[in-house]
N, C-alpha and C positions, 0 to 999 in steps of 0.2 A: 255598374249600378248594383248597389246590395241588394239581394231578393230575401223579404222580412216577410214575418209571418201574416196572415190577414188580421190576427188580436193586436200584434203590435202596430201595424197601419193604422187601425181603429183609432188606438188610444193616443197615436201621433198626430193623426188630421183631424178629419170630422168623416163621419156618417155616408154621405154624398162621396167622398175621394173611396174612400172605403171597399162601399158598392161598386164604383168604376173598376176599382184595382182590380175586385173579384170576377166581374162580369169577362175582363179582361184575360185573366189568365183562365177560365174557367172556356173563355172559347176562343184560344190564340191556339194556332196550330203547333205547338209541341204540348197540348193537352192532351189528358184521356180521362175518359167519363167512365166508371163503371156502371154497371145494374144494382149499385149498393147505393139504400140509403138511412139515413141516422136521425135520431131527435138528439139535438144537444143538450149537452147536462151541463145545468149551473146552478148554484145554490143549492145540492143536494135534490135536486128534481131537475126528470126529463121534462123539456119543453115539449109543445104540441107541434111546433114546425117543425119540417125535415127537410135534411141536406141531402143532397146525392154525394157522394164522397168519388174525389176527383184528385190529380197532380199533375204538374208542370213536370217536364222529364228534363230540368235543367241541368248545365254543363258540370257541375258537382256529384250531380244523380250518376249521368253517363259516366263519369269518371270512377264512380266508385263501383260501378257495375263491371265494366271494364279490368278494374283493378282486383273482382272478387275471381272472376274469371281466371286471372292469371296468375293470381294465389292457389285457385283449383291445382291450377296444367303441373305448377311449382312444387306442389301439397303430390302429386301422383308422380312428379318424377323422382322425388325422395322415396315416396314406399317404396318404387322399384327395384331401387338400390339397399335395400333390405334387405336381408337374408332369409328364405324362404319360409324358414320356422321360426319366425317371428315378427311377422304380418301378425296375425291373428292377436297374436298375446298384446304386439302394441295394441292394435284393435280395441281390445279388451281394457285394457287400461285408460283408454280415452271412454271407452263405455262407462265404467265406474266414474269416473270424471264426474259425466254429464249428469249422473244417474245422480250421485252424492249433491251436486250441485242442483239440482232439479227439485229434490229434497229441499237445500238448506233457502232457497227460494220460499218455499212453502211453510218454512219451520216446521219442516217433519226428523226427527232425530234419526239419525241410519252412520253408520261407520262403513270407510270404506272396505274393513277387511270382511263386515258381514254382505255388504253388495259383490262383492271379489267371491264371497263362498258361495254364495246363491248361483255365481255366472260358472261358475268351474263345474257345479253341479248340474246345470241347466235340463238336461235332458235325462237326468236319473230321477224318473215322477216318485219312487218309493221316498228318494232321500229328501227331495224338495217339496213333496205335497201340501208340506204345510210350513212352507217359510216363508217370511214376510219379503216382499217386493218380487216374486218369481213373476209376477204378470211383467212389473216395470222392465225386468233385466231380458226375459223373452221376448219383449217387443223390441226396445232398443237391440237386440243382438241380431234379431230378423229382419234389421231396418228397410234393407232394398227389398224385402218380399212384401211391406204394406203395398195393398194396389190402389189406385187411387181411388176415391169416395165418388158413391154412384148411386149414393141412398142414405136418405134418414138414421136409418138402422147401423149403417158404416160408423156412424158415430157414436153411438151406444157400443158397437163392437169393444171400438175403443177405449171406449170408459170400461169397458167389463173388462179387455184384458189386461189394463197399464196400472187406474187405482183402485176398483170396485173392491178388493178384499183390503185395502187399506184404510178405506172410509167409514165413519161410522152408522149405526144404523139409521139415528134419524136425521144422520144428512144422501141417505141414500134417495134416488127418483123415484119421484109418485106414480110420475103419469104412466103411459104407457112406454116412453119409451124414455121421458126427461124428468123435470120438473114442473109440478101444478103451479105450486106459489114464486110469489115475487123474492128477489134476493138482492142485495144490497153490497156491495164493495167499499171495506174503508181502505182508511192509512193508519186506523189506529185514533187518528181524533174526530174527523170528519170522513161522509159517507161520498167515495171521489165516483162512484159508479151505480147504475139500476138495470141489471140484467130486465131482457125482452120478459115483459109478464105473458100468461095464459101457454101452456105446451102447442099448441096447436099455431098460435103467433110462431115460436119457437122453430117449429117442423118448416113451415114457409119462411125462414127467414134461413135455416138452415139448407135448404133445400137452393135459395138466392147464389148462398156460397158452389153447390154442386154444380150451378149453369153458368155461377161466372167462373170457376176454374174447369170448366170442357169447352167453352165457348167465345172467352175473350181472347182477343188478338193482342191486350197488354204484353211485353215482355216476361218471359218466366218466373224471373224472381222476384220482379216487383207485384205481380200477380200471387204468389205463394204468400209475401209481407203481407199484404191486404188481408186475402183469406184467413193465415190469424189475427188480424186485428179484429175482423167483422166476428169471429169466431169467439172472442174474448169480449166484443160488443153483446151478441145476443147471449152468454155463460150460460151455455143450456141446462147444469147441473146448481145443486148448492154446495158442491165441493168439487174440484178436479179439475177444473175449468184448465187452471196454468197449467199443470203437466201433460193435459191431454192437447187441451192448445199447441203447446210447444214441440209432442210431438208427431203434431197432424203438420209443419211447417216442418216440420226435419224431415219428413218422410218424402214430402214433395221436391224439398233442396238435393235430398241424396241422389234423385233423378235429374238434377240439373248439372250436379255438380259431380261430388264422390261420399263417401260414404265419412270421411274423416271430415269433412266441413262441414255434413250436415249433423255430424254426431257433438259437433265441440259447440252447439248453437246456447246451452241451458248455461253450461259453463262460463262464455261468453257474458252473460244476461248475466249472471250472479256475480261479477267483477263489475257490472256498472250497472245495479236495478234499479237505481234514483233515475238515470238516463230511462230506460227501456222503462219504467210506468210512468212517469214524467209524459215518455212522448205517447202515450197511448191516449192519455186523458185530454192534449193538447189537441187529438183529434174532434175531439168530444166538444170544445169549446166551443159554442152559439158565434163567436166572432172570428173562428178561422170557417167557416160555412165548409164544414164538411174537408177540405183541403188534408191530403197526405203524404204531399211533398218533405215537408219534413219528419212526419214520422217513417218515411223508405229512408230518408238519410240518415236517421240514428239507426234503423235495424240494417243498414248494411252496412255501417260503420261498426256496429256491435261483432255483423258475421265477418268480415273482416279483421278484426282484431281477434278474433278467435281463430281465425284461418292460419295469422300470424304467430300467434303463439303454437301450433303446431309445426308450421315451417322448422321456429325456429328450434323447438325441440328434437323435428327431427336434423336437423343441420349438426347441431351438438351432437346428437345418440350418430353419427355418421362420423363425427370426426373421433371423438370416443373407437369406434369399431376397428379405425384404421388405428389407432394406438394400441389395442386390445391386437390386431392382426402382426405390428410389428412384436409388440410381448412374444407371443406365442410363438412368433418364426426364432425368437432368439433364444428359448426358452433352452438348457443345455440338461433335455430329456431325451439320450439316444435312443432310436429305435422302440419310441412309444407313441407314435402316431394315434391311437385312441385315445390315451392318457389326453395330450394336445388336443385332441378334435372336441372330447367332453368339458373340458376345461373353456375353449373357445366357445361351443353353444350357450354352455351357462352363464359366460362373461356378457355373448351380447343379449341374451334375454333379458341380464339386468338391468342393461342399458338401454335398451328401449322399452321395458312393459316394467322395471321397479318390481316392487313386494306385488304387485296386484295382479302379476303371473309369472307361475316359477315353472320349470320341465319338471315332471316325473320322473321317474327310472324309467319308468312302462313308455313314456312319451321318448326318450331317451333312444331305448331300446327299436323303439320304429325311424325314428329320425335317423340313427346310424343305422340302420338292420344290424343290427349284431345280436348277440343272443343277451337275457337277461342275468347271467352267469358273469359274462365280460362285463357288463356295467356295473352293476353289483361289489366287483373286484375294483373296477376300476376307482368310482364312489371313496370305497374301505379306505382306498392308499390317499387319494385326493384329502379326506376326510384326515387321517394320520399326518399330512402333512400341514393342518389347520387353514386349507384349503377352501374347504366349505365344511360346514356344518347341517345336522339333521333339522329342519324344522314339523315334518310331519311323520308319523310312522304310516299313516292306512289312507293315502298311497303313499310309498316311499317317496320321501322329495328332500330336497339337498337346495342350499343356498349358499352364495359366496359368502364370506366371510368379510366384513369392514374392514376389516385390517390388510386384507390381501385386495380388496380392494385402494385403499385407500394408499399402495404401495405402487402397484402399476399409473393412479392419474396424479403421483407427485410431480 
């Protein structure tokens, strides 16, 4: 039997089947009720009724739960097989990802070599004090140290440290901690959404969010879906909403999961945003009474297909490394085992972190312990041989060469 939305029942039967279906699934035993509830929006106005927002945890549900799971286990047994200095830098690269993608959601303009400079600097406050996106790039980097929200205030955090110096002045919050007035959601022709009026509504409805994720016995991650949807329900600011949204639900996933599936979530979202606001508004609809059965099936179909695209990249940057390992073994450089081992590190940084993280000398220089004298030397001849090439002088950094590239993956 097809399991169809509660809008489209409506408009197939009548009124009377409708109700049954709803009543139905709303207290058959694979249901779950939350503490959450909604006025639906139709015609550009909230109605005065409210739904309690509820889902059937049907055999598609279980199955893609299931399946994000073992995307996870799949997604950690490739980094392991990574080479030790180059954990991070891939890291890094999926951060600017999400970062640039999280942006182009929002139509904020950002390049990903200026989010790459910000994240390489991250910790030098002289050089970054005043560059644009260090709050975005210091949260997404620190991802497993958000703790979970255990107060009003936890969400102001938020917003102060990921967009508050990106926003403008008079979309910044009134109230005490949010927004006074009403705000409004289009698509550009019509208004698809009305953020919770009054801050104090806001605080209580925010607050709703904090006791259902320390207190419902829902499943994790369909518990975390929720949280930002009701989250993106009440937009407690006039600007920030999406990316503070997105990563108040990444921050929760990284503890369910790992840190690379919960980082590739915005990225995800931005290969299919028709899907991910599609299903948000769907919840919203007066004739699905509140029902989020299929909004968890597009958002873990979304985290899924993001899970996958990292699999599969790293599956490639792996088979890459093993052709990169036989090069190097046949390489007929007697008696230069540095030459080889420098040559090998810069090969695989390419291959898994691309332009958005290259080694240093100085980084170089710790990764082998050797002195910066040998590297240096070493660098000059690699460099002589059109090996790689200089791209920055302060800090010294070196990059392969396309050509010498593009010779070993023929």
């Amino acid at each position: 039997m097809v399991y169809d939305k509660l809008s489209k029942i409506f408009y197939k039967t009548d009124s009377k089947t409708h109700h049954l279906e709803y009543e139905k699934r709303l207290n058959s035993y694979g249901s779950y009720k939350t503490n959450l509830s909604i006025r639906p929006f139709r015609k550009e106005k909230m109605l005065s009724q409210e739904e309690t927002l509820f889902f059937v945890n049907i055999d598609k549900l279980i199955k893609l739960y299931e399946e994000i799971l073992t995307n996870s286990c799949t997604i950690q047994l490739a980094v392991n097989k990574l080479p030790p200095f180059a954990v991070e830098p891939y890291f890094h690269k999926l951060i600017i990802n999400e970062a640039q993608s999280n942006n182009e959601i929002e139509g904020i303009r950002s390049t990903k070599e200026e989010l790459s400079n910000v994240l390489e600097h991250i910790n030098d406050n002289k050089a970054t004090a005043k560059k644009r996106f260090l709050g975005m790039m210091k949260t997404y980097r620190y991802l497993e140290q958000l703790k979970p929200f255990h107060s009003v205030e936890d969400f102001r955090k938020l917003y102060d440290d990921l967009v508050a110096d990106e926003i403008s002045i008079n979309k910044q919050p009134d109230g005490r901690y949010f927004r006074k007035e009403g705000v409004s959601i289009t698509d550009g022709a019509k208004v698809t959404h009305r953020g919770i009026d009054q801050e104090s509504k806001i605080i209580e409805k925010l607050n709703e969010i904090i006791h259902f994720l320390e207190t419902s016995e829902i499943p994790d991650l369909y518990k975390y879906m929720i949280a930002h949807y009701y989250y993106e329900y009440i937009h407690p600011f006039y600007d920030g909403n999406g990316r503070t949204g997105r990563l108040l639900v990444c921050s929760y996933v990284s503890r369910k999961l790992e840190r690379y599936s919960a980082i590739t979530l915005s990225y995800a979202i931005n290969t299919d945003k028709t899907k991910y606001y599609k299903s948000l508004e769907n919840v919203s609809d007066p004739h699905n009474k509140g029902e989020l059965t299929f909004y968890l099936i597009d958002m873990l179909e979304i985290l899924s297909s993001g899970q996958k695209a990292i699999i599969e990249d790293l599956q490639l940057g792996l088979i890459k490394a093993q052709r990169i390992k036989e090069y190097i073994r046949e390489l007929n450089w007697a008696n230069d085992n540095l030459l080889k081992n420098v040559l090998h590190i810069l090969l695989d940084i390419t291959v898994f972190a691309g332009e958005s993280r290259m080694l240093t000398n100085a980084e170089l220089v710790r990764v082998l312990n050797v002195t910066p004298h040998k590297i240096n030397k070493v660098m000059a001849e690699l460099e002589e041989k059109e090996i790689v090439h200089l791209v920055k002088q302060r800090p010294k950094t070196f990059a392969i060469t396309d050509t010498f590239l593009e010779n070993i993956f023929i």
